[in-house]
MILO-615416 format. One record per residue: y, x, z of N, C-alpha, C in turn. Coordinates in steps of 0.1 Angstrom, whole numbers, plus 2048, in hexadecimal, padded with zeros to 3 digits. Example, Ala and Ser with C-alpha at 12.3 -4.5 7.8 and 13.67 -1.06 7.14 Angstrom:
7C788484E7D387B84E7DF88484E/7EA8808477F588984780088184F/
//
This chain:
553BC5B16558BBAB0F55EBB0B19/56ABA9B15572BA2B2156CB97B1B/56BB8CB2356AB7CB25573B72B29/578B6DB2557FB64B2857CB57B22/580B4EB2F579B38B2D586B33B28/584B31B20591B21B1658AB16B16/58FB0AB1458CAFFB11589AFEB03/584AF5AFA584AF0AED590AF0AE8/598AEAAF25A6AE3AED5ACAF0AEC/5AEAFBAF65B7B05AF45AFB11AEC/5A2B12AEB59EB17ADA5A1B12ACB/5A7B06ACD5A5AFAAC05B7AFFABC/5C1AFDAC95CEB02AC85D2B0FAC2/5C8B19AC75CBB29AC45BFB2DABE/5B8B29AAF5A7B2FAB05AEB39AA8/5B9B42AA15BBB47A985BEB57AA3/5C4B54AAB5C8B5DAB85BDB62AC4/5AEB57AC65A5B58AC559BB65AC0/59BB5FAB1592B6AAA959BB77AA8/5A7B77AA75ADB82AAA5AAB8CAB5/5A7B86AC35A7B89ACC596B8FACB/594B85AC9582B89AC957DB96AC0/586B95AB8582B9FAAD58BBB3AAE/595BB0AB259FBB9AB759DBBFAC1/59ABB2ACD59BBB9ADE58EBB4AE1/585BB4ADB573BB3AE0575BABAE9/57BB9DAEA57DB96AF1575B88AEB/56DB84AF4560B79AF8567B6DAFD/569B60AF7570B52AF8562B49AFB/561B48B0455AB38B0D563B30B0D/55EB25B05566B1AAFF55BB0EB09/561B09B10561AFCB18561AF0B15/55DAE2B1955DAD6B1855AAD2B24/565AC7B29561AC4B3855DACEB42/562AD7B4255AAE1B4E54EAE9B4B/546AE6B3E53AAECB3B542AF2B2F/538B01B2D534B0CB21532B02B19/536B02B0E52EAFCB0352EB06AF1/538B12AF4535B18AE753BB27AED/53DB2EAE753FB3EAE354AB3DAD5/552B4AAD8558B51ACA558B61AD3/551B68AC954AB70ACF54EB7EABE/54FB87AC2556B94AB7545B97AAF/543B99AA553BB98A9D539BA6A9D/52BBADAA4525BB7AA651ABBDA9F/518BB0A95509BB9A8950BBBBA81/505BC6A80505BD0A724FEBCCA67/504BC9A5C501BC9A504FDBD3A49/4F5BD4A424EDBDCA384E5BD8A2B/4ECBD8A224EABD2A154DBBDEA12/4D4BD4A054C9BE1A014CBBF09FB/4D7BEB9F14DBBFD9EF4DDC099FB/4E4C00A054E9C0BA114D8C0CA16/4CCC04A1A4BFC0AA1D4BDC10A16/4BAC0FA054B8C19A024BAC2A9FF/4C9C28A014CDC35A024C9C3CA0C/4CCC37A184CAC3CA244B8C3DA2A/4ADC38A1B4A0C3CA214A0C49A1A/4A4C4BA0E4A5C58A064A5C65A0B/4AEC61A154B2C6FA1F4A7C73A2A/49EC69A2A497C6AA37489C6FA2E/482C7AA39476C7EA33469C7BA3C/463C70A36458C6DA4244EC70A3E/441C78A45434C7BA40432C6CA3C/421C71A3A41CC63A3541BC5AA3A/415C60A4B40FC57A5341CC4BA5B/427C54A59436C50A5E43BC41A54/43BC43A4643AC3DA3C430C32A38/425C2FA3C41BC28A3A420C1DA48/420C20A53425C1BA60430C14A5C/43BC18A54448C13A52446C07A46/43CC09A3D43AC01A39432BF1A3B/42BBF8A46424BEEA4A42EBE3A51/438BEDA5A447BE5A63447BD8A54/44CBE5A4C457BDAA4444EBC8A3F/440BD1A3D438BC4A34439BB2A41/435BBAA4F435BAFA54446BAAA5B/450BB3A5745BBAEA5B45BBA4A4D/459BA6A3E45DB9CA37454B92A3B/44EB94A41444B84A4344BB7CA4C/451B83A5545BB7BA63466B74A57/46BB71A51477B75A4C477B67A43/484B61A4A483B4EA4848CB4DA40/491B43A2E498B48A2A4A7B41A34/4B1B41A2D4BDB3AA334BCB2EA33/4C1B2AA3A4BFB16A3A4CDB0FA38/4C9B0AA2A4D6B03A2B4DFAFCA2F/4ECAFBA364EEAF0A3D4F4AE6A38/4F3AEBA2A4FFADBA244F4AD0A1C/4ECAD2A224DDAC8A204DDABDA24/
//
């Protein structure tokens, strides 16, 4: 992935050519203020997975029990981690 430093001002001028860049040529924008980092535009690398697509894709998979019981135990205390969204227009 390339990197390259812009200023606010010359991200604010070109952000359309920017996300293009970021998104097209895996190209990483360090956006500046006075000499310091102060943000990222950065190409969007996570994968999404709606629940239909889990579920299809556990269908296929054949876990004994012991494999299965373990996986559910994952999932029980991953929903416990799991904060809702926070709104920001609060």
């Amino acid at each position: 992935m390339k990197k390259q430093v812009i200023t606010v001002t010359e991200a604010a001028r070109n952000f359309a050519e920017c996300v293009n860049r970021a998104h097209y040529q895996d190209v990483t924008f360090v956006l500046t203020r006075n000499g310091e980092a102060i943000a990222r535009i950065t190409p969007d690398r996570q994968k999404h997975c709606t629940g239909k697509e889990l579920a299809e894709a556990l269908a296929e998979v054949d876990l004994s029990a012991e494999d299965a019981k373990a996986w559910y135990k994952d999932l029980q205390q991953a929903r416990k981690n799991l904060r809702p969204a926070e709104d920001k227009w609060r």
